[in-house]
C-alpha positions as CSV (number, residue, x, y, z in Angstrom):
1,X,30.1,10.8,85.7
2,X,29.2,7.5,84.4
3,X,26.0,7.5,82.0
4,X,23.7,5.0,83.3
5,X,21.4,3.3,81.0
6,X,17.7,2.4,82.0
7,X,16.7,-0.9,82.2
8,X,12.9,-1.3,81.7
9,X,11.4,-4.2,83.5
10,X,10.3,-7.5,82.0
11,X,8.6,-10.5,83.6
12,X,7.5,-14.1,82.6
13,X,4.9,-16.2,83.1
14,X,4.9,-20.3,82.4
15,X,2.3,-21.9,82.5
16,X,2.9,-25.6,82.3
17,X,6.1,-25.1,80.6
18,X,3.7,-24.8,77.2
19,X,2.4,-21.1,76.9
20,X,4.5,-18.2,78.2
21,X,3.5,-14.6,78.7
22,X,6.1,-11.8,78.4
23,X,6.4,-8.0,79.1
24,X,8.9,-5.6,78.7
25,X,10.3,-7.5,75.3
26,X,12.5,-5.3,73.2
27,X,12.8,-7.1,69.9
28,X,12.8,-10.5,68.7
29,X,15.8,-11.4,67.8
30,X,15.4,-14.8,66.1
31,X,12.7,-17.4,66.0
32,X,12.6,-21.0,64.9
33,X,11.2,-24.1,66.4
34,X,13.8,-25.0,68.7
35,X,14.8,-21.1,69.6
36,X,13.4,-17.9,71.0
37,X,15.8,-15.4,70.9
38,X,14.7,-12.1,72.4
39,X,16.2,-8.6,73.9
40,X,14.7,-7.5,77.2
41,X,16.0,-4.5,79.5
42,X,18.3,-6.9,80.9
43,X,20.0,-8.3,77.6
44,X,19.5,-11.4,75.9
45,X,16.8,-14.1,76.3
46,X,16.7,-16.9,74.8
47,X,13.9,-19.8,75.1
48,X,14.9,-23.5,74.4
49,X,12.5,-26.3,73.2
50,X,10.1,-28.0,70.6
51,X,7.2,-26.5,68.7
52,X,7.9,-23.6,69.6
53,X,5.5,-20.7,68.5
54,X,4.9,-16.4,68.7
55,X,1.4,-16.3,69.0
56,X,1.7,-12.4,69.6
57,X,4.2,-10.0,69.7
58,X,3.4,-6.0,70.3
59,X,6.6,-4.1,69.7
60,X,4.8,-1.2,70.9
61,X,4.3,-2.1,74.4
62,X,6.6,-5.6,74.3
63,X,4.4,-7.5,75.3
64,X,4.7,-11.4,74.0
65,X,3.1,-14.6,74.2
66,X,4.2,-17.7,72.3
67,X,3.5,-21.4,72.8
68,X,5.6,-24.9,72.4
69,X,7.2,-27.3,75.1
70,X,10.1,-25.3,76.8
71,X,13.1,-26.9,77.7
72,X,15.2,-24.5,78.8
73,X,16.0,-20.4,78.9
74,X,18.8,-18.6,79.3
75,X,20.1,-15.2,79.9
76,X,23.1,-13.3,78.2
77,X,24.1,-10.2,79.0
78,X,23.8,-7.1,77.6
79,X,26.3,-6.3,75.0
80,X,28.3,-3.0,74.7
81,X,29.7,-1.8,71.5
82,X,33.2,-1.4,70.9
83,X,33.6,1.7,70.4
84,X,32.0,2.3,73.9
85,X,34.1,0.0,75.2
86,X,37.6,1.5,73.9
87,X,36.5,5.5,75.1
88,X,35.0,4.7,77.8
């Protein structure tokens, strides 16, 4: 039997391509002014811009906002660890 793992939901809201709400946000990963880098249920996430800002960030229930002009985000997937991978 295969062990599946549990992917907890996550959504995003834009607004203007300036302020951003999130749920379901893991950890934060990395933050700068050019890059968001987060962990959802569905792997990576990682928001591209200028100004770019956490305004609030609840660990406990994941939910985020942040501000700053976005350019761009992109998804990675999620990583397995090697050992995982080599008795699987």
């Amino acid at each position: 039997m295969e062990k599946t793992v549990e992917k907890k939901p996550h959504s995003i809201t834009l607004d203007n391509r300036s302020r951003a709400h999130l749920t379901g946000i893991t950890k934060v990963v990395a933050s700068s002014e050019r890059a968001l880098t987060l962990e959802t249920g569905a792997g990576g996430l990682t928001f591209y811009g200028s100004g770019l800002k956490i305004n609030k960030f609840d660990a406990d229930s994941g939910a985020m906002t942040f501000e700053g002009a976005v350019d761009k985000l992109e998804y990675s997937g999620v990583k397995i660890p090697l050992l995982k991978k080599l008795f699987k």
